[in-house]
C-alpha positions as CSV (number, residue, x, y, z in Angstrom):
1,X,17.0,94.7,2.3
2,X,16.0,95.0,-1.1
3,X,17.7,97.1,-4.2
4,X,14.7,99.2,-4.6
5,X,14.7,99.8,-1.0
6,X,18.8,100.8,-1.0
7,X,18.0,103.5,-3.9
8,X,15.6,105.1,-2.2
9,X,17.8,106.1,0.7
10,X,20.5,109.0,0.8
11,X,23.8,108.8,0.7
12,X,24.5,109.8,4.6
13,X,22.0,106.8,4.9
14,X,23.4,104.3,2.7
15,X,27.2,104.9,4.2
16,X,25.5,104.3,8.2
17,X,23.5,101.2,6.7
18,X,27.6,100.1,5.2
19,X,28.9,100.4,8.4
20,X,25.8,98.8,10.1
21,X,26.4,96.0,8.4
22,X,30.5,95.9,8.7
23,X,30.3,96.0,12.5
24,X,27.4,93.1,12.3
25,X,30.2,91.1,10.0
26,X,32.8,91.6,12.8
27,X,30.4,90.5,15.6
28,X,29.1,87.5,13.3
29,X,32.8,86.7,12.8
30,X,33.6,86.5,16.3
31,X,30.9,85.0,18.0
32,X,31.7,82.3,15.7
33,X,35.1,82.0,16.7
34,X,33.8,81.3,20.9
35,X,30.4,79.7,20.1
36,X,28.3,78.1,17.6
37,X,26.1,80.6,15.7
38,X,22.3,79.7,16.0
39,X,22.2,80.5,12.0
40,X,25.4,80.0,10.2
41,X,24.2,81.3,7.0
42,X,23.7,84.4,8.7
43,X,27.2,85.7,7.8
44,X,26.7,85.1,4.1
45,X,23.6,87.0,4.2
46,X,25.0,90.1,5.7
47,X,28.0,90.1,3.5
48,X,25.5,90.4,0.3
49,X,23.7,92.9,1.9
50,X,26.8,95.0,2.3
51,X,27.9,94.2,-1.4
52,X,24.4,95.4,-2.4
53,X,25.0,98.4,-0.5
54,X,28.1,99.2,-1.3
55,X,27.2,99.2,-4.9
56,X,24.3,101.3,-4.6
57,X,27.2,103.6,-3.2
58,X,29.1,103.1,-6.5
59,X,25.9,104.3,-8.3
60,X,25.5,107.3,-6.8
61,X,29.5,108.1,-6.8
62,X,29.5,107.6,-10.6
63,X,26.0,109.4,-11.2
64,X,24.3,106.1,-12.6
65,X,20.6,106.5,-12.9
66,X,18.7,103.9,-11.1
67,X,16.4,101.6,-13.4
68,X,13.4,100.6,-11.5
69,X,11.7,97.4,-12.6
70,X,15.1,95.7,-12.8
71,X,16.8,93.1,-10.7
72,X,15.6,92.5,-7.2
């Protein structure tokens, strides 16, 4: 998901999308453990999509106005 798209969203949103994305990690994590994932690159994804999220988070917390045009 996209920056732009992250802002956009509330806070209620943004903290489901966080945990979304934890529990998605954790089944990543162990599927890998008992079988081969189809798309191992899948976990690194995920992981910057919480980190994205997560900041967005950190915006809001500290009151940070959102710059549109910036980064992706």
């Amino acid at each position: 998901m996209k920056t732009n798209e992250l802002r956009s969203m509330s806070l209620e949103e943004l903290e489901e999308h966080a945990r979304e994305l934890r529990q998605e990690i954790f089944n990543l994590r162990f599927r890998r453990t008992t079988q081969p994932l189809d798309n191992p690159l899948r976990i690194r994804i995920t992981r910057k999509n919480l980190a994205r999220t997560l900041t967005v988070i950190r915006e809001l917390d500290l009151g940070l106005e959102s710059r549109t045009g910036e980064g992706s």
